[in-house]
MIGUZA-772161 format. One record per atom (N, C-alpha, C): residue number from 1; atom name; residue in one letter; x, y, z. Coordinates in Angstrom, 1 decimal, padded with zeros to 4 digits, always signed. Example, Ala and Ser with C-alpha at 12.3 -4.5 7.8 and 13.67 -1.06 7.14 Angstrom:
// residues 2
    nr   atom   rest        x        y        z
     1      N      A   +013.2   -005.7   +007.8
     1     CA      A   +012.3   -004.5   +007.8
     1      C      A   +013.2   -003.3   +007.8
     2      N      S   +012.8   -002.2   +007.1
     2     CA      S   +013.7   -001.1   +007.1
     2      C      S   +012.9   +000.0   +007.9
This chain:
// residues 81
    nr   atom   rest        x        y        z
     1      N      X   +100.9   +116.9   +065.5
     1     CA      X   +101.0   +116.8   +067.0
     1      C      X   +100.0   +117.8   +067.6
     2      N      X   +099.5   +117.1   +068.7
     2     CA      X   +098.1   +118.1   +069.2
     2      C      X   +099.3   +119.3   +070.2
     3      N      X   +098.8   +120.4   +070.7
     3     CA      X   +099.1   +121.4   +071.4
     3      C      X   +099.1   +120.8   +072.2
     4      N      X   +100.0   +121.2   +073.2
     4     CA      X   +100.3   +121.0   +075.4
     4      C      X   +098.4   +121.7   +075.4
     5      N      X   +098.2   +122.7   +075.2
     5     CA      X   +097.4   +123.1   +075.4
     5      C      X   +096.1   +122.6   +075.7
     6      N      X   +095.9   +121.5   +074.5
     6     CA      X   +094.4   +121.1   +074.3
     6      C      X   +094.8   +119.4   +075.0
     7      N      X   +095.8   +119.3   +075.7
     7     CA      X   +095.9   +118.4   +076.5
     7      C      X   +095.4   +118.1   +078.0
     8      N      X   +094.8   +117.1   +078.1
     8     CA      X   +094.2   +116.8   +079.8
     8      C      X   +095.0   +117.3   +080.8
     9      N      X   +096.6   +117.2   +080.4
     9     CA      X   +097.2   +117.3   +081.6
     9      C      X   +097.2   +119.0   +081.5
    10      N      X   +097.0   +119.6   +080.4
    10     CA      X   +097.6   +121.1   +080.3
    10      C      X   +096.1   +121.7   +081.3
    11      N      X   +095.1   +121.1   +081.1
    11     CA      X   +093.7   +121.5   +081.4
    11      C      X   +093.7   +121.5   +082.6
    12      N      X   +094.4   +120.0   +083.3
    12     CA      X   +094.4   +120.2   +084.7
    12      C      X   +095.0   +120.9   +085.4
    13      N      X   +096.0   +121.5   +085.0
    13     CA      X   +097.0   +122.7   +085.0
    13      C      X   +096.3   +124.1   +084.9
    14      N      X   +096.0   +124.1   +084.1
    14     CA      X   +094.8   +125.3   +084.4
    14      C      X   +093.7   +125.5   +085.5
    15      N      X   +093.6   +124.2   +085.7
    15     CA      X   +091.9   +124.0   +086.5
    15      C      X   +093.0   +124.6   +088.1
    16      N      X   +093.9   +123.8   +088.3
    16     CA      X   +094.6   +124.3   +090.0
    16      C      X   +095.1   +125.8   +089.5
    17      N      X   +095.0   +126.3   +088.7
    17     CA      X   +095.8   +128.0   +088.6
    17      C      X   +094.4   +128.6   +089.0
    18      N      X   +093.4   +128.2   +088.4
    18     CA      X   +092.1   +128.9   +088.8
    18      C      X   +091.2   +128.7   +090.3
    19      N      X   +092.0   +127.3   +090.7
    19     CA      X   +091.6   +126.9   +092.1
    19      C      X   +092.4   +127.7   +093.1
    20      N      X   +093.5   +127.4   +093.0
    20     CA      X   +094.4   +128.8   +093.8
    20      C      X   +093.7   +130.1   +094.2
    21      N      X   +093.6   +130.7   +092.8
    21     CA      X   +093.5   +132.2   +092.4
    21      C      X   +092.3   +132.6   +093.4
    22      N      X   +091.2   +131.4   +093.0
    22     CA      X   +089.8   +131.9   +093.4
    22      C      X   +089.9   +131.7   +095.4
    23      N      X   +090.6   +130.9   +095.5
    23     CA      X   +090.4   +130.2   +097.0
    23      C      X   +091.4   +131.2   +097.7
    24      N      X   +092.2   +131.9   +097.4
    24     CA      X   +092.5   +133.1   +098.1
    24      C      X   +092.0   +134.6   +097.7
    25      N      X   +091.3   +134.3   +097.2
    25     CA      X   +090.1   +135.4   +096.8
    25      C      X   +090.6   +136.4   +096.0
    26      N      X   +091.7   +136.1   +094.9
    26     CA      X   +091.9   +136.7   +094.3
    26      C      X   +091.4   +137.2   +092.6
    27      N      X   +091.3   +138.2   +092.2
    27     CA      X   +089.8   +138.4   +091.0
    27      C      X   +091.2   +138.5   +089.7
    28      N      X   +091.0   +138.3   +088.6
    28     CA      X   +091.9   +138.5   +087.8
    28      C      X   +092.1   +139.9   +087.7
    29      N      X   +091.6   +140.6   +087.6
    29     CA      X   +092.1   +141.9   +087.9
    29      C      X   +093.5   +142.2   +088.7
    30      N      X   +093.0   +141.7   +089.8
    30     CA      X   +093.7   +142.3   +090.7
    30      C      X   +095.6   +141.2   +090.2
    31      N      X   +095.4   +140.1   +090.3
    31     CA      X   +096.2   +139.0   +090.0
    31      C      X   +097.0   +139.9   +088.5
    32      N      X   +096.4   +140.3   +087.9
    32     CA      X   +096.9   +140.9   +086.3
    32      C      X   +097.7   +142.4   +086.2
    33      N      X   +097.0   +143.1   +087.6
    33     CA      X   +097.6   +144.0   +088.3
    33      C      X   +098.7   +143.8   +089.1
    34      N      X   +099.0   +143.1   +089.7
    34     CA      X   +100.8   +142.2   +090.8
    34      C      X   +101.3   +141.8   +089.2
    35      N      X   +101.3   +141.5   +088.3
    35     CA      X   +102.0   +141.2   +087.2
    35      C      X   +102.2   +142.6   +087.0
    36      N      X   +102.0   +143.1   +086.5
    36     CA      X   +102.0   +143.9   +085.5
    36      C      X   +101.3   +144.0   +084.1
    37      N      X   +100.3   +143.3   +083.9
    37     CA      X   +099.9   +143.0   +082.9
    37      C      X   +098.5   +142.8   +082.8
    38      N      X   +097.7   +143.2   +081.8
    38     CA      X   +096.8   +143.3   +081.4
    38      C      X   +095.5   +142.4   +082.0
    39      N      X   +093.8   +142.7   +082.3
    39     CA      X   +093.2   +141.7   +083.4
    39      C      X   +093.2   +140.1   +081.7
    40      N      X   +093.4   +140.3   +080.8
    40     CA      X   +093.0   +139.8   +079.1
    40      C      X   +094.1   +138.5   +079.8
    41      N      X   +094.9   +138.9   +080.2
    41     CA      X   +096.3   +138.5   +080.2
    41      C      X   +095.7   +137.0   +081.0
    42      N      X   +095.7   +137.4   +082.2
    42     CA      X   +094.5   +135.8   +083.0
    42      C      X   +093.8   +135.5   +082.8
    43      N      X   +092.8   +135.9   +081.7
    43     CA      X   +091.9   +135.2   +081.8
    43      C      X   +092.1   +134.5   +080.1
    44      N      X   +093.0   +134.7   +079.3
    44     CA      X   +093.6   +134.2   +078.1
    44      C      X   +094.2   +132.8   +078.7
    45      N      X   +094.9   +132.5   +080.0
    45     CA      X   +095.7   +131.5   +080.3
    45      C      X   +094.9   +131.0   +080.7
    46      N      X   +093.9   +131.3   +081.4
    46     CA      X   +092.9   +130.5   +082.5
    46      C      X   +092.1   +129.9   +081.4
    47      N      X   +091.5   +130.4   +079.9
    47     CA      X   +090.5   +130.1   +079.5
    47      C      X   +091.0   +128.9   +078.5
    48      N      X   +092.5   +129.0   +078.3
    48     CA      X   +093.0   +127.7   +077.4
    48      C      X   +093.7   +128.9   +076.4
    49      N      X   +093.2   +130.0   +075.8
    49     CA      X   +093.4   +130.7   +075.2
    49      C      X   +094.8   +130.8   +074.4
    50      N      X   +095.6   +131.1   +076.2
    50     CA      X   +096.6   +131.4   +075.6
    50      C      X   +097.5   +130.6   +076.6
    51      N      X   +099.1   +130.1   +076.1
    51     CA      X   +099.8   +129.3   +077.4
    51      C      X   +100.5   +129.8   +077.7
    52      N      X   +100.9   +129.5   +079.0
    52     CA      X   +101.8   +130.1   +080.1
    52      C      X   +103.3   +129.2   +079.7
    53      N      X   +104.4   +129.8   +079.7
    53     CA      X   +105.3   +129.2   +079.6
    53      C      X   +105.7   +129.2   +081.3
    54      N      X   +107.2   +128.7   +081.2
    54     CA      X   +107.5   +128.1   +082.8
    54      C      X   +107.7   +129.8   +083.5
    55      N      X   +108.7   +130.2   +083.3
    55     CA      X   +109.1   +131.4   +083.5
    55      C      X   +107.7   +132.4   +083.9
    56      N      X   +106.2   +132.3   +083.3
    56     CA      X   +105.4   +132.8   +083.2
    56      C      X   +104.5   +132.5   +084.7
    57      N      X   +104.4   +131.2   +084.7
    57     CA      X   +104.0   +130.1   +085.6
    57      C      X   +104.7   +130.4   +086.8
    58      N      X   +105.9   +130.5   +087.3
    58     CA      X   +107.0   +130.9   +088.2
    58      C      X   +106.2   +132.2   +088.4
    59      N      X   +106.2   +133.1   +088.1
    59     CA      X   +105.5   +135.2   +088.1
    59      C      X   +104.0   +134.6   +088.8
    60      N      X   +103.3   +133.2   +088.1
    60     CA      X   +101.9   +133.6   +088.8
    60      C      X   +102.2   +133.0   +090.2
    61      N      X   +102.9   +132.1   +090.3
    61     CA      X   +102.8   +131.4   +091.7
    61      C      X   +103.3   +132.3   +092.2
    62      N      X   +104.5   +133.2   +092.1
    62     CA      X   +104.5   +133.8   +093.1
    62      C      X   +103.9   +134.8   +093.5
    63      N      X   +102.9   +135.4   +092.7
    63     CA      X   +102.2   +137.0   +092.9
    63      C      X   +100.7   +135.9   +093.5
    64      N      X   +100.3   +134.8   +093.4
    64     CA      X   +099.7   +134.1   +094.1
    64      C      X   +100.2   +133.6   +095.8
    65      N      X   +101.5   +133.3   +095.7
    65     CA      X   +102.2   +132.5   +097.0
    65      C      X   +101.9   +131.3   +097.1
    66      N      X   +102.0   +130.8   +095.8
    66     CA      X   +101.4   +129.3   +095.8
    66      C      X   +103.3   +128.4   +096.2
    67      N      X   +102.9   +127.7   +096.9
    67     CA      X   +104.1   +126.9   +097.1
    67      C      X   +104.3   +125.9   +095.6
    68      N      X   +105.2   +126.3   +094.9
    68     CA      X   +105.7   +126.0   +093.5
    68      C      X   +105.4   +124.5   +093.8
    69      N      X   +106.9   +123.5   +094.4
    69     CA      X   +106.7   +122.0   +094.2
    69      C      X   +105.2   +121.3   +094.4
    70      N      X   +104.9   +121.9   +095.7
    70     CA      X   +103.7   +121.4   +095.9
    70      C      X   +102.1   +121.4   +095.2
    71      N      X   +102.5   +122.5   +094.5
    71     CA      X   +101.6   +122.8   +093.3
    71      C      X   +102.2   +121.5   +092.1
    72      N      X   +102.8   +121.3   +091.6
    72     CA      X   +103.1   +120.3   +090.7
    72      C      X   +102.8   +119.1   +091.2
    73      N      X   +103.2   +118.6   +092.3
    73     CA      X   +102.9   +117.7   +093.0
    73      C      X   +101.6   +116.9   +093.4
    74      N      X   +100.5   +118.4   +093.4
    74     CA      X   +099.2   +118.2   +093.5
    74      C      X   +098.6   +117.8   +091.7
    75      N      X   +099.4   +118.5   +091.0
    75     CA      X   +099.2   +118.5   +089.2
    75      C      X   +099.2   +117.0   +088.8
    76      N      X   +100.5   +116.8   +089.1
    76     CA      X   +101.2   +115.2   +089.3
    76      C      X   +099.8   +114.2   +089.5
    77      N      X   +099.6   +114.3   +090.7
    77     CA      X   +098.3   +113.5   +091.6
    77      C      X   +096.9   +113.5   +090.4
    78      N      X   +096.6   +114.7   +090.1
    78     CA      X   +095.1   +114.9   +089.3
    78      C      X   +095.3   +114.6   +088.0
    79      N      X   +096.8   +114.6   +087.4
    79     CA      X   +096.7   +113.8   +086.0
    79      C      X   +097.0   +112.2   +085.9
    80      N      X   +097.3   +111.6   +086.8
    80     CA      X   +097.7   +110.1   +087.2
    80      C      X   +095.9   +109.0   +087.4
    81      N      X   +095.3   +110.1   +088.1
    81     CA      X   +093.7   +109.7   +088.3
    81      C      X   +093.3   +109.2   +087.0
């Protein structure tokens, strides 16, 4: 069984975490700093590297302010294309 990871849908999931991040002008740094956690730390999730579990995902949206449903929702839309 292939990884979630190296899946289209997991990819597009990554691609809106990075669209977020950058479109409120935030640097991984600073995003890895509101966690607590290392800059290695975002740019491992961002690069495929490493995966975000849900709980994980939940911590970025919010130290982002990303509106959760609507984030999935838009996920939803770009893996159906």
């Amino acid at each position: 069984m292939t990884s979630s990871v190296f899946t289209k849908k997991y990819q597009r999931f990554r691609e809106l975490l990075i669209k977020h991040r950058k479109n409120t002008d935030v640097t991984q740094k600073v995003l890895a700093e509101t966690l607590n956690k290392p800059q290695s730390y975002v740019s491992k999730y961002e690069s495929g590297e490493r995966r975000l579990d849900l709980i994980e995902f939940l911590d970025v949206a919010e130290a982002l302010q990303l509106d959760k449903c609507k984030f999935i929702q838009d996920l939803e839309k770009k893996v159906s294309k």
